[in-house]
ZAMARGU-4260 file (C-alpha; in steps of 0.2 Angstrom, whole numbers, plus 5000, padded with zeros to 4 digits):
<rodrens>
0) 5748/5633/5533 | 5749/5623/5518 | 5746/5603/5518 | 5764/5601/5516 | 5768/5611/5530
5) 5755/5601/5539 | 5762/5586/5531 | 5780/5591/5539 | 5773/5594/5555 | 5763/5578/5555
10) 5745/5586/5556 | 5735/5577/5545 | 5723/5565/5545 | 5730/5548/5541 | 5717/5531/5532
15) 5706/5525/5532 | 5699/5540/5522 | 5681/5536/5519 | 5669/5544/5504 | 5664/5563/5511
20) 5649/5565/5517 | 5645/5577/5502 | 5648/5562/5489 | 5642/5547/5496 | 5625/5549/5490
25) 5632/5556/5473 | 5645/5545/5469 | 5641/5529/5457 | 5642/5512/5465 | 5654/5502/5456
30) 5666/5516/5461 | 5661/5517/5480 | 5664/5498/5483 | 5677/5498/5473 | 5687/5511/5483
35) 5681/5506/5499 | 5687/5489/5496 | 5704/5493/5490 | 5710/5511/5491 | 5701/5518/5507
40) 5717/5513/5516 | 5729/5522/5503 | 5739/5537/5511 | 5735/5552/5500 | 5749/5557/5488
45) 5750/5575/5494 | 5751/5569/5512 | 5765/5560/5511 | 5783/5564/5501 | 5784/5563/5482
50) 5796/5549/5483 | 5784/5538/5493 | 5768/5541/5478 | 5783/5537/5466 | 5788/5522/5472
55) 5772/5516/5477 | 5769/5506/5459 | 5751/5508/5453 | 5744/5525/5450 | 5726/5522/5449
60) 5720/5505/5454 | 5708/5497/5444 | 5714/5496/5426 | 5709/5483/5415 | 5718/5472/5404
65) 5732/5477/5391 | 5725/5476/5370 | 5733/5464/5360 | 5745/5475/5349 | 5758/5469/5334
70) 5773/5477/5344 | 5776/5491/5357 | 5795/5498/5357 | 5805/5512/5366 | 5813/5525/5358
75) 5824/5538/5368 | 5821/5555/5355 | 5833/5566/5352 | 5827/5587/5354 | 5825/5598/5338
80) 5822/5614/5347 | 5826/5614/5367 | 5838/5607/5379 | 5836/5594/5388 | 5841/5577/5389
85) 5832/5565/5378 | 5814/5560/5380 | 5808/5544/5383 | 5795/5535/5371 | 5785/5521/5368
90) 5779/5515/5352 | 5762/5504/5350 | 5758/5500/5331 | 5744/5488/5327 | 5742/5470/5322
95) 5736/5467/5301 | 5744/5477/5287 | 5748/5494/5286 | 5738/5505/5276 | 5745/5511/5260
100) 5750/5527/5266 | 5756/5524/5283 | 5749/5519/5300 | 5738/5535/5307 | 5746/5542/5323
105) 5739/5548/5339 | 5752/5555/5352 | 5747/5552/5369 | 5750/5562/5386 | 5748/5551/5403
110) 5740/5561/5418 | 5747/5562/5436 | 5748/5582/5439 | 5764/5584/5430 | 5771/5578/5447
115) 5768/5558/5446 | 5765/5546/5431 | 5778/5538/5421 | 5777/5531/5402 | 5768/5515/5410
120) 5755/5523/5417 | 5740/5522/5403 | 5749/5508/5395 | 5728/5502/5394 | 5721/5516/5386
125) 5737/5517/5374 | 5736/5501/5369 | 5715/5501/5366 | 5718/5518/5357 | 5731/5507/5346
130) 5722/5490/5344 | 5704/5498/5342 | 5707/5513/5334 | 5718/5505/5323 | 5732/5518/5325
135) 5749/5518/5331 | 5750/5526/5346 | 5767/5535/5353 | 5766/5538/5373 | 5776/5550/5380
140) 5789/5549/5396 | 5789/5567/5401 | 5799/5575/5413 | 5790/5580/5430 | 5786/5593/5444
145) 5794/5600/5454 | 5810/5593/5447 | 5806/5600/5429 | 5792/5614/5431 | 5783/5621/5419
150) 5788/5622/5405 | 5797/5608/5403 | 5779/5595/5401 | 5777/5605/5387 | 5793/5606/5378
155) 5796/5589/5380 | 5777/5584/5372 | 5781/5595/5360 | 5797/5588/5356 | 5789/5571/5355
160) 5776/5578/5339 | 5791/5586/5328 | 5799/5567/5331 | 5784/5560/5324 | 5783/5570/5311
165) 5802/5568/5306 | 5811/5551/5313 | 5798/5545/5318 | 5789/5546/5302 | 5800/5533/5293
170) 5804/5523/5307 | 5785/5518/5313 | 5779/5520/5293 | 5767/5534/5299 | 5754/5544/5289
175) 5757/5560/5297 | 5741/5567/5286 | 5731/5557/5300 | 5738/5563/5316 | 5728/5565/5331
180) 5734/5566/5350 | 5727/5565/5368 | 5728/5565/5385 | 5723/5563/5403 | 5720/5574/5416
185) 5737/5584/5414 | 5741/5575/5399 | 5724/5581/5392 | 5731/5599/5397 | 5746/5594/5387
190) 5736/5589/5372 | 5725/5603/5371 | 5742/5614/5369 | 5748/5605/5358 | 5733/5608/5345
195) 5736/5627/5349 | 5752/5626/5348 | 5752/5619/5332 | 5738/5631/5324 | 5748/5647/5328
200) 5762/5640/5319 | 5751/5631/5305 | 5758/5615/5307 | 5757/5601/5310 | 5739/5598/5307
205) 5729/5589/5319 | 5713/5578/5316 | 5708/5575/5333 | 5711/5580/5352 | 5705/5564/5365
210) 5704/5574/5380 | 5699/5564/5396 | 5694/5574/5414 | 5708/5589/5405 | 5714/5601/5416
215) 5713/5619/5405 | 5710/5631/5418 | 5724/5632/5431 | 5717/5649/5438 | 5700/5638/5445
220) 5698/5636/5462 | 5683/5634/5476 | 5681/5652/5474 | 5676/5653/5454 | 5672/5637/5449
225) 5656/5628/5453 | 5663/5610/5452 | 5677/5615/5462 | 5665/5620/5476 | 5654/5605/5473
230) 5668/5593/5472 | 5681/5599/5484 | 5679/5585/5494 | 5678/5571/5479 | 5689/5556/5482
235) 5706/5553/5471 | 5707/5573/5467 | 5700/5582/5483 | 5704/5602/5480 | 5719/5603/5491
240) 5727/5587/5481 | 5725/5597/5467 | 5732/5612/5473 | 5746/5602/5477 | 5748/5598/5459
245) 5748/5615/5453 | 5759/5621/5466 | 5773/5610/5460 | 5770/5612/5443 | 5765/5628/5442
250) 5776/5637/5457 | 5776/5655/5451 | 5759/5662/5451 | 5760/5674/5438 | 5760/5659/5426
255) 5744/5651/5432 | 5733/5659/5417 | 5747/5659/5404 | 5740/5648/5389 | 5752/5635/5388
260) 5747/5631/5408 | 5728/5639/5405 | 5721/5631/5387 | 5705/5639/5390 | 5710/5655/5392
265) 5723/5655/5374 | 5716/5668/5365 | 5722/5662/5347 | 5710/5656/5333 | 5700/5642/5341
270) 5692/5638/5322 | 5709/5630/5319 | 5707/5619/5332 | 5704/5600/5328 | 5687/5590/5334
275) 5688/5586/5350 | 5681/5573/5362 | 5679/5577/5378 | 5675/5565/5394 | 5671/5571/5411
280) 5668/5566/5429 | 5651/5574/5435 | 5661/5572/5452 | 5679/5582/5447 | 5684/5598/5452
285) 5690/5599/5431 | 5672/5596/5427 | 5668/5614/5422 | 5683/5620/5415 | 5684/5600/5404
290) 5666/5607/5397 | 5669/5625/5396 | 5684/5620/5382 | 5672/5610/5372 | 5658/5625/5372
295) 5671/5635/5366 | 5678/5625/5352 | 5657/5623/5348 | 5656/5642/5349 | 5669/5642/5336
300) 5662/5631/5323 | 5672/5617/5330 | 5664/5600/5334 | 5666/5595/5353 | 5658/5580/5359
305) 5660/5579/5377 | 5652/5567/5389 | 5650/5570/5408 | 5653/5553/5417 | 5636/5552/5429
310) 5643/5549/5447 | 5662/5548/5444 | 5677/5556/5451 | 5691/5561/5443 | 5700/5544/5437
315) 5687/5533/5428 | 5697/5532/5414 | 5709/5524/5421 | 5699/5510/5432 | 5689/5503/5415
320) 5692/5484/5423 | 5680/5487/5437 | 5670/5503/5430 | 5656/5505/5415 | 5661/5521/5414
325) 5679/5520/5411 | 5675/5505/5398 | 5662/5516/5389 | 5675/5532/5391 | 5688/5521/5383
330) 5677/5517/5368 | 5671/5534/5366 | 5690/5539/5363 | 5696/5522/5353 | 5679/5524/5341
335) 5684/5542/5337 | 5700/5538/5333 | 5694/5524/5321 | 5681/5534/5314 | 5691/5551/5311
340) 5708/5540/5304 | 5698/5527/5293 | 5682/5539/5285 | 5679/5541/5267 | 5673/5553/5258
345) 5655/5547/5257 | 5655/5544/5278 | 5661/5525/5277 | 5671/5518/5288 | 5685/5505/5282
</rodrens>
């Protein structure tokens, strides 16, 4: 019986849900008294209706405080090559003067499973990335499982990069020579394909990828993966509550390994691929398959810096106002955005 099933029949557990026995002793600190001081009560989205997670307001609790920005404006985009209605985006762009040839741009992919998550999610991380990476960043409001399964996530991120390129250009006075993108979680998944999306059709060219806990394998599971096995029992994604994800976002099977849901089985050119840094939770269940992508950019003569986040579960990022970890995962992403946007030729940094 699946948990929604058990969910329907009322057969589940209900909080307090305390730290599993197979993490308390694993898990970092600053996370455990965090979460059993304010989300040990929380119902857990796949036990209760979609509608309920929805409308529950924070996603993750824990974020820290907005950057400082010049100005962040919506956009609603029009489609260039699918059907749809128009997709929702928001515009960060830094304070100071723009640079001679444009901001640099980073388009950025919230995280939620393809299920939850809305364009204020990561509001935080989009607004460090555009303060302290000295970027504007676009942050995109994609359309969602299981009302919109895959492959409607991708199509509409996609969408989103040809408007930065085009409109988007002119109106936010971008450098699209200095285009980078990123994600988290699911939205990492969506920004991973992006990159390969882009290098089988040549363009556009991408500097960086920001990939934080990415989901790349959606064929993992307690039975081949290491971290799934070890972690199945992690707070904030549990296996099942994964599962639960992939099932609504993924509901036909046969497209589990396909490479626009699977990034790290696409079997195109990986040299083409564009740096990548890589954060992890040695906690997740995506642990693995975050640092198999990275080995196999390495293995192609890509540079991959990943990091594994010592005692963290899946959502660190997201919680950098009461974690080191998400700060020092933030700054990871905003320094390599700075570095990769503002280097010269002989290495120095503007």
């Amino acid at each position: 019986m699946s948990v929604e099933q058990r969910r329907m029949k009322g057969d589940h557990p209900e909080p307090p849900y305390p730290l599993h026995p197979s993490v308390v002793n694993r898990i970092d600190p600053q996370y455990a008294a965090f979460y059993n001081k304010h989300i040990i009560q929380n119902q857990q989205v796949h036990l209760q209706p979609i509608e309920a997670s929805r409308a529950s307001g924070t996603l993750i609790p824990g974020a820290g405080p907005l950057a400082s920005v010049a100005k962040a404006v919506d956009y609603f985009i029009p489609r260039r090559e699918t059907k749809g209605p128009n997709i929702g985006v928001r515009a960060f762009t830094p304070h100071g003067p723009k640079p001679e040839q444009g901001w640099p741009v980073c388009v950025y992919f919230h995280g939620g499973g393809w299920v939850l998550g809305t364009i204020d999610t990561e509001n935080v991380i989009a607004s460090n990335l555009c303060a302290r990476g000295r970027s504007v960043v676009v942050a995109v409001d994609y359309r969602l499982a299981p009302e919109d399964p895959f492959p409607a996530a991708v199509d509409d991120c996609w969408e989103s990069v040809l408007w930065v390129l085009n409109q988007g250009k002119e109106i936010l006075q971008l450098d699209t020579t200095k285009l980078a993108t990123g994600g988290s979680s699911a939205g990492g998944n969506l920004a991973a394909i992006m990159c390969q999306r882009a290098a089988i059709l040549g363009s556009p060219k991408f500097s960086l990828q920001l990939l934080s806990v990415p989901v790349t394998d959606n064929t993992a599971d307690t039975r081949n993966s290491s971290s799934w096995r070890e972690n199945q029992d992690s707070p904030a994604l549990p296996a099942p509550k994964m599962m639960w994800y992939r099932n609504h976002y993924l509901p036909d099977k046969s497209e589990w390994s396909h490479p626009e849901a699977s990034p790290l089985l696409w079997q195109g050119d990986w040299s083409k691929l564009p740096h990548a840094v890589i954060v992890v939770g040695e906690l997740d269940v995506l642990r693995d398959e975050g640092l198999q992508f990275g080995d196999k950019l390495r293995q192609a003569g890509v540079q991959a810096d990943a990091y594994i986040m010592k005692g963290q579960p899946h959502p660190f990022i997201a919680m950098d106002g009461v974690l080191d970890a998400g700060r020092d995962a933030v700054t990871y992403f905003c320094d390599a955005l700075r570095e990769t946007m503002y280097s010269t030729p002989n290495g120095v940094t503007n």
